[in-house]
PAVO-948984 format. One record per residue (C-alpha): x, y, z. Coordinates in steps of 0.25 Angstrom, whole numbers, padded with zeros to 4 digits, always signed. Layout:
BEGIN
XYZ;...
END
This chain:
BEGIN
+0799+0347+0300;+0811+0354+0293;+0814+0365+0283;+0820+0359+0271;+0834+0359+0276;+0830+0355+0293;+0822+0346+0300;+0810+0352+0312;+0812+0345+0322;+0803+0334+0327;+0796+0339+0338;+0787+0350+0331;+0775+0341+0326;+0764+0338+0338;+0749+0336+0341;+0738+0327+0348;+0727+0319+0351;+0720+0310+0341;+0705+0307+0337;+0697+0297+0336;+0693+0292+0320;+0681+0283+0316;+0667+0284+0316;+0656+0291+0308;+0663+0298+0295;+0665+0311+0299;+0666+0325+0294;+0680+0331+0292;+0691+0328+0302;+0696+0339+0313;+0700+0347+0317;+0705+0340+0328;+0715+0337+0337;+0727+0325+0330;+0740+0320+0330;+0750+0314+0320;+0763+0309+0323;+0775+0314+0317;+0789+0308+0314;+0799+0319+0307;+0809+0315+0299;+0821+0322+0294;+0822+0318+0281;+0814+0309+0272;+0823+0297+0277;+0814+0290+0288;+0821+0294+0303;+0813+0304+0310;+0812+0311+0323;+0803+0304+0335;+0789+0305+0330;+0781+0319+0333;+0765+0320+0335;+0757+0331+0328;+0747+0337+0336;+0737+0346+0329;+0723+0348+0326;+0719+0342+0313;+0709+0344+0302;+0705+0334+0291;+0694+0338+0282;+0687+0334+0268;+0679+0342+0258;+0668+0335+0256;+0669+0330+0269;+0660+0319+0262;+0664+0316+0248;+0656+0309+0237;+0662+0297+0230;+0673+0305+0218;+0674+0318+0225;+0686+0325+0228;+0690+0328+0242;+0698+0338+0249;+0706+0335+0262;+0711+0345+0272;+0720+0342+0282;+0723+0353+0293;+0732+0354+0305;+0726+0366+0314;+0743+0369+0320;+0753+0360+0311;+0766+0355+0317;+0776+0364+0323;+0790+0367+0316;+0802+0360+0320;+0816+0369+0323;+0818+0372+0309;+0810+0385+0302;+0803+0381+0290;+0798+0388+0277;+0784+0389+0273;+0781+0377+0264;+0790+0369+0270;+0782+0358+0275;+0771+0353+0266;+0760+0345+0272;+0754+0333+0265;+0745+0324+0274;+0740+0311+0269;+0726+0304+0272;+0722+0291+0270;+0708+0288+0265;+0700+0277+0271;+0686+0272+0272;+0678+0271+0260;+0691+0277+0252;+0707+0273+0252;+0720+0282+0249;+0726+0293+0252;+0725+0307+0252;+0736+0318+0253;+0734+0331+0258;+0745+0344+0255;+0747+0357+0261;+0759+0363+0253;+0764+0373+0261;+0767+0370+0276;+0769+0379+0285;+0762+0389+0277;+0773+0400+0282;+0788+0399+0290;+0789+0392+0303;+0798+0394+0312;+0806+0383+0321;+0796+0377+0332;+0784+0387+0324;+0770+0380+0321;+0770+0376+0307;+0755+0380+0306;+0742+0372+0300;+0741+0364+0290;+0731+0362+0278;+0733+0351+0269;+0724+0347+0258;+0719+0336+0248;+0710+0327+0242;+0705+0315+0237;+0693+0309+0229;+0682+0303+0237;+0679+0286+0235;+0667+0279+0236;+0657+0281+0247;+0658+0277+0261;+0666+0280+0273;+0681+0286+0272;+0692+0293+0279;+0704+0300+0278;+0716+0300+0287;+0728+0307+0289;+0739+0297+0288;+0751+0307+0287;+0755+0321+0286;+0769+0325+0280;+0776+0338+0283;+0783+0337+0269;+0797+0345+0272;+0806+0343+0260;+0815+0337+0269;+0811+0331+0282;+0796+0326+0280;+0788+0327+0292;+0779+0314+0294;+0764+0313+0303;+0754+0303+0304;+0746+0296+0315;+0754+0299+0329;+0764+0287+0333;+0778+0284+0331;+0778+0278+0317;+0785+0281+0304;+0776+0292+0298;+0782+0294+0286;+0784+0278+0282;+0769+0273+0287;+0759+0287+0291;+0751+0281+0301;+0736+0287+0298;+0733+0298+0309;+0717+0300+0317;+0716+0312+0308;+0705+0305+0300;+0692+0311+0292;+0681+0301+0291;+0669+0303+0277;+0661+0297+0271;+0661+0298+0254;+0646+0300+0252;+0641+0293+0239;+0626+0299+0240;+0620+0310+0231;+0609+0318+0227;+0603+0323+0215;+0590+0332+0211;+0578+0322+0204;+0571+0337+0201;+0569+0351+0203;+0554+0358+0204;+0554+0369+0192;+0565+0364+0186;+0567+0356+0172;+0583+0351+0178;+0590+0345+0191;+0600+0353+0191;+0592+0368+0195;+0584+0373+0205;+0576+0388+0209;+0570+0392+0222;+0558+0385+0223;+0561+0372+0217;+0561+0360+0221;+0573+0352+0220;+0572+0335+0221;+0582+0326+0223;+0588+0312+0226;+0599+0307+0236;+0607+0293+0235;+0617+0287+0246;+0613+0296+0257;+0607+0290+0270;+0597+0280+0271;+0581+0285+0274;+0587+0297+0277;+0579+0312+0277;+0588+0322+0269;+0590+0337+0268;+0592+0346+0256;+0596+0360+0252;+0604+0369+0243;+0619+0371+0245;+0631+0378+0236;+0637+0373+0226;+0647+0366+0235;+0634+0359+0244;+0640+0369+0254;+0632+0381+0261;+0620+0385+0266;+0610+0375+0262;+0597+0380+0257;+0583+0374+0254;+0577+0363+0262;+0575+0349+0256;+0573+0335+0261;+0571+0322+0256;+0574+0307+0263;+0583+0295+0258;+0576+0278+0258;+0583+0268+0264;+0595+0269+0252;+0600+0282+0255;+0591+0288+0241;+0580+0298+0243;+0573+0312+0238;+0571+0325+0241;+0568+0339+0239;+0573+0353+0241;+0565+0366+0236;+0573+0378+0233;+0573+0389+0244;+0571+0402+0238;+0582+0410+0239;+0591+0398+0238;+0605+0401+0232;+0606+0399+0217;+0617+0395+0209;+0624+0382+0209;+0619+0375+0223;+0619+0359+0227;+0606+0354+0232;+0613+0346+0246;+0605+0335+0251;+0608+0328+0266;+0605+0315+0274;+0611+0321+0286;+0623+0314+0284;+0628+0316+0270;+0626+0327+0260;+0622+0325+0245;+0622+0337+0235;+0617+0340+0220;+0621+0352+0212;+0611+0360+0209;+0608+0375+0203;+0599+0384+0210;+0593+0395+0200;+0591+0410+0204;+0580+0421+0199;+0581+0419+0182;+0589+0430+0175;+0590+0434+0160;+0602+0444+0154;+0600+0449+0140;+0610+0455+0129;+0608+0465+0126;+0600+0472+0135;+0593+0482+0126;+0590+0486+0112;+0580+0490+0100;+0569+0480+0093;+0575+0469+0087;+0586+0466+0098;+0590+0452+0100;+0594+0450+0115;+0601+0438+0121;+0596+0434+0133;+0603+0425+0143;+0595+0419+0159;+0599+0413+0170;+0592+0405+0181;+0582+0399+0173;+0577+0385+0175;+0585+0375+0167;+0578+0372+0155;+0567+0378+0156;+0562+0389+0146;+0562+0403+0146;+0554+0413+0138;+0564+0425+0134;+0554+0438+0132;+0554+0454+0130;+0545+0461+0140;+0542+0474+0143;+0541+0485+0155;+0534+0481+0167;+0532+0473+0179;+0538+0458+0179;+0533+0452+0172;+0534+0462+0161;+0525+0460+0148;+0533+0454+0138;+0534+0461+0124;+0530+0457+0111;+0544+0450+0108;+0540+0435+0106;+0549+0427+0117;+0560+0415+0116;+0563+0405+0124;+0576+0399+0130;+0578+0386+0137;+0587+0387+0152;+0600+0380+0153;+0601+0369+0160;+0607+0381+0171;+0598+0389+0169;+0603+0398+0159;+0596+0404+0146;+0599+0412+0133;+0590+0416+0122;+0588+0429+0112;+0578+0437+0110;+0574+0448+0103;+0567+0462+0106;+0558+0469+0095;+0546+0474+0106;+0551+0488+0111;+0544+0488+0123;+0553+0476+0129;+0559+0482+0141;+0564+0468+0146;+0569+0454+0140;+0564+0442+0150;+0562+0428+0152;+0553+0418+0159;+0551+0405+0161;+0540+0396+0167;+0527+0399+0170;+0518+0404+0182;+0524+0407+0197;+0537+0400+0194;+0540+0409+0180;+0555+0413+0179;+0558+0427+0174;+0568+0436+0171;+0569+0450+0163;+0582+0458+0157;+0579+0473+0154;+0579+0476+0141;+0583+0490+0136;+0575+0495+0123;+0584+0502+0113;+0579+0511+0102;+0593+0509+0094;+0589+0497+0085;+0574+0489+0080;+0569+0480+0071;+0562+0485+0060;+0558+0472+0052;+0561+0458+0061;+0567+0447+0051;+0556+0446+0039;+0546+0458+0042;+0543+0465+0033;+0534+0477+0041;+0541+0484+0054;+0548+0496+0058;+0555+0500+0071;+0560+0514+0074;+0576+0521+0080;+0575+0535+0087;+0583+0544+0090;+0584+0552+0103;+0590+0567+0098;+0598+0576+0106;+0605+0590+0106;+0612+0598+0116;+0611+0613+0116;+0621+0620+0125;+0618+0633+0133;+0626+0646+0125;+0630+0658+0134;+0623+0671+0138;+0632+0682+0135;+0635+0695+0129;+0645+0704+0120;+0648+0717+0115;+0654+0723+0104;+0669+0723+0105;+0676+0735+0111;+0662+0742+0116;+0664+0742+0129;+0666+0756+0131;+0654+0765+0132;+0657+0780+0127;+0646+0790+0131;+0645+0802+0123;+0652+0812+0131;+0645+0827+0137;+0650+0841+0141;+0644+0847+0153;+0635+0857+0151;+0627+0858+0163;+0616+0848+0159;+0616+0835+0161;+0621+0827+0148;+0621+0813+0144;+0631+0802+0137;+0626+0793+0130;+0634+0781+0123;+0628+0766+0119;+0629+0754+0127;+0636+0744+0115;+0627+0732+0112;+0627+0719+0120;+0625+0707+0113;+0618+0696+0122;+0617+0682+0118;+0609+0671+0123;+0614+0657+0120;+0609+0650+0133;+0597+0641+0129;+0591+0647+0140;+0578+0652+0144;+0584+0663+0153;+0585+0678+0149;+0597+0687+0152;+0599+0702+0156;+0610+0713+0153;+0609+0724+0165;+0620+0735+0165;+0626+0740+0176;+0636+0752+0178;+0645+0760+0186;+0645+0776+0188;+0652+0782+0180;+0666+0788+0184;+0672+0803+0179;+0686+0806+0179;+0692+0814+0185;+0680+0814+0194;+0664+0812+0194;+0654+0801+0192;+0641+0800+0185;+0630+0791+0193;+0628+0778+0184;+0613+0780+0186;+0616+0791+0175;+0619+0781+0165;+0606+0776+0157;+0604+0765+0145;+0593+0763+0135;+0596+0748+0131;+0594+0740+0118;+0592+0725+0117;+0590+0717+0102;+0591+0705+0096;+0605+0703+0091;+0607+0702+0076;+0603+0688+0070;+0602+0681+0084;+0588+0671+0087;+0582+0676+0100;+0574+0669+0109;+0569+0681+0116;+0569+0697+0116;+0579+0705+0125;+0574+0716+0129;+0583+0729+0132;+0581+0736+0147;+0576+0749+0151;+0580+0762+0148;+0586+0768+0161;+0600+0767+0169;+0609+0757+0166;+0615+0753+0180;+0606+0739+0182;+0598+0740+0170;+0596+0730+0161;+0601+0733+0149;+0594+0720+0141;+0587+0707+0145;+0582+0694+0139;+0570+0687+0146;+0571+0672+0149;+0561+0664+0143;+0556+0649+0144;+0556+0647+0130;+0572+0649+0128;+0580+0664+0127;+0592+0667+0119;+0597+0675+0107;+0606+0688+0106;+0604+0703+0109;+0609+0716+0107;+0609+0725+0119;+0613+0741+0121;+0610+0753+0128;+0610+0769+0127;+0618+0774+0139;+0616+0787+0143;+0625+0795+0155;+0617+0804+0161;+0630+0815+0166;+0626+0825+0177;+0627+0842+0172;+0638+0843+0182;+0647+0830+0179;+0660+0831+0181;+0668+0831+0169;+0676+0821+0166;+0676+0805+0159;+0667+0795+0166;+0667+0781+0165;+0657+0770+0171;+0656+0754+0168;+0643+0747+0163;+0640+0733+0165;+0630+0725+0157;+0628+0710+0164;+0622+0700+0155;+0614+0689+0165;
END
């Protein structure tokens, strides 16, 4: 082989050992030990190097490795190493592969396989060019024996074509010499088909349980035959266990009963003689299922309702029903009907007036084997029927759900502007004791909670402090409080003022809580009086009263 501007040389192509053909068809060739023999030539012209052998381990396989008569068949070719490059690097690509085959047997032609790119990344000089995977196919002829056999391989370099056929010292470009790389089959002409299914109206359907009959033709003579469920393909893990037996022509019967459990969807029934493998398509159904649009509603809704998994063609009652245990009792609704596809399939309609219908269902059959299946229905109260089409009497009813939020207001309290300040009416010593007096300024307490709880105001306050100098105890310092309804407000209870006495942790009004609900506004105030010793300092006082609203 060369790049598309040098030739490889020669020497690089090897392999040996040859294998026996004949006998028995067989399953798909290699991989096995081979040679080809190989003649490089420079250019397209005819005169080569001294022939070359191709040792390798080869692989020649078919799918299906046994056709029927019209089916199309793939070839693959492989070559576990590949040859070795010659001394010139090449690109990737720059070898493409074709390999011929010719058919013999039962069939006659040729086939040609192709892998586009060869080698699949750069080779250096003298580097392995790596393996190779070529690929065809052809259509399958009439029943009997057939083989295929590789007759040459070409390493198509644009410029120097490198030819390989059967080893010897031949012209392999010219007159390919067929090689012992060979694939003996057989195109099988027998087949199957199902007479019957037990619980079933069709051919084409089956559910766990059923019994599923069938014929073969072509397949060996007076021979006892197994069956089971495969994929769609006739492939995997077969399921079910049937048997039947073939007369002396190769016909016969038999029988497979759906395992529970057994996959569902589009499967094959596969049915053997030991030799040869015949299949039918064949659906296996799951558990029924309905779906409904739309999924609630008020009296008078019409709903379309759609199933699968149902046995083809057979009918299915389509129903209201209401809470319970399944079976649920069915409502008053009067039911329709719809007949299953020929996959199983149904649609239908129907329409809800009863509103105690908590589901929408449908069944078919009757006894142990009764198919059923139930969508949840969701009852609205936005929409009814009054009159159905010509009634002339009936009624039907909308309710409203009504709702209000009522957020919480604040406790607080207020006081006149600017009264902050407490003037007691001022004494001259005498040698008695005296008294100021003065007036707390009203509080206004309002309650806009919502509550049920009650609320205290409790004074407290500091001695009070002369200048230039002297105190006077805040014991000394008394109230007689006041608590009323403020002017125009609504009450829900009564506030009641405190006690007569001193001020310092006394409550000056309160407000009990109460289960029935509290609130409202109230006006509360105090007398003060200051007790001031007959031998007070002279001077100005001055002291802080708190009131705490909680």
């Amino acid at each position: 082989m060369k790049n598309p501007s040098k030739v490889v040389a020669a020497g690089a192509l090897g392999l040996t050992a040859a294998i026996a053909l004949g006998g028995a068809p067989a399953g798909a060739y290699g991989p096995a030990a081979n040679s080809l023999g190989c003649r490089l030539y420079f250019s397209d012209a005819g005169t080569g190097s001294s022939p070359t052998t191709w040792n390798d381990t080869f692989g020649l396989t078919q799918t299906p490795a046994t056709p029927s008569p019209g089916q199309t068949v793939t070839v693959t070719f492989t070559a576990v190493a590949g040859p070795n490059n010659g001394p010139v690097p090449l690109n990737a690509g720059d070898v493409p592969v074709v390999i011929k085959l010719a058919l013999g047997g039962s069939q006659s032609g040729t086939v040609t396989l192709n892998m586009a790119t060869y080698p699949t990344a750069p080779a250096a000089a003298g580097a392995p060019l790596g393996s190779i995977t070529a690929t065809g196919t052809y259509v399958a002829g009439t029943a009997g024996a057939a083989s295929l056999t590789v007759t040459q391989a070409v390493f198509n370099n644009a410029t120097a074509k490198t030819y390989c056929s059967g080893p010897g010292d031949r012209d392999h470009k010219a007159a390919p010499a067929a090689s012992t790389i060979v694939e003996n089959y057989s195109v099988f002409g027998g087949g199957t088909s199902i007479t019957s299914v037990t619980g079933q109206s069709v051919t084409s359907a089956a559910r766990a349980g059923n019994t599923i009959n069938f014929s073969v033709t072509g397949l060996a003579p007076s021979a006892t035959l197994s069956a089971s469920l495969k994929n769609a393909g006739g492939g995997g893990t077969a399921e079910g266990s049937g048997a039947g037996t073939t007369d002396a022509t190769g016909a016969g019967t038999g029988t497979l009963v759906v395992p529970a459990g057994a996959t569902t969807g589009a499967r094959t029934l596969s049915v053997s003689d030991g030799t040869n493998t015949v299949t039918t398509p064949i659906t296996i159904l799951g558990a029924p299922a309905i779906s409904i649009t739309p999924g609630g509603g008020g009296a008078g809704t019409a709903v379309a309702v759609t199933g699968t998994n149902w046995n083809p063609g057979s009918t299915v009652s389509i129903r209201g029903y209401k809470a319970g245990a399944p079976p649920p009792p069915p409502t008053a609704d009067a039911a329709v009907t719809a007949t299953a596809s020929a996959t199983g399939a149904i649609t239908g309609s129907f329409t809800v007036n009863d509103p105690t219908t908590a589901y929408i269902g449908a069944s078919s059959g009757t006894g142990p084997g009764t198919l059923f299946a139930v969508a949840t229905w969701t009852a609205s109260a936005d929409s009814c029927v009054a009159k159905a089409g010509p009634a002339t009497t009936g009624s039907c009813n909308l309710t409203y759900n009504l709702s209000q939020t009522v957020t919480a207001g604040n406790l607080a309290m207020s006081r006149t502007t600017g009264s902050g300040n407490v003037t007691l009416s001022g004494v001259t010593l005498n040698g008695t004791v005296q008294h100021g007096t003065g007036a707390l300024a009203p509080i206004t307490v309002t309650d806009y909670r919502g509550s049920t709880f009650g609320w205290s105001l409790v004074g407290a306050v500091t001695d009070f402090t002369g200048t230039p100098g002297g105190s006077i105890a805040k014991a000394n310092l008394t109230w007689i409080p006041t608590c009323v309804a403020a002017a125009g407000s609504t009450n829900a209870v009564t506030a009641t003022a405190g006690s007569a006495g001193a001020v310092d942790g006394s409550t000056l009004c309160s407000a009990p809580a109460d289960a029935a609900g509290t609130g409202g506004g109230f006006d509360a105030g105090a007398a003060l009086d200051l007790q001031i010793p007959a031998n007070q300092l002279a001077g100005s006082y001055t002291a802080t009263l708190t009131i705490t609203l909680s």
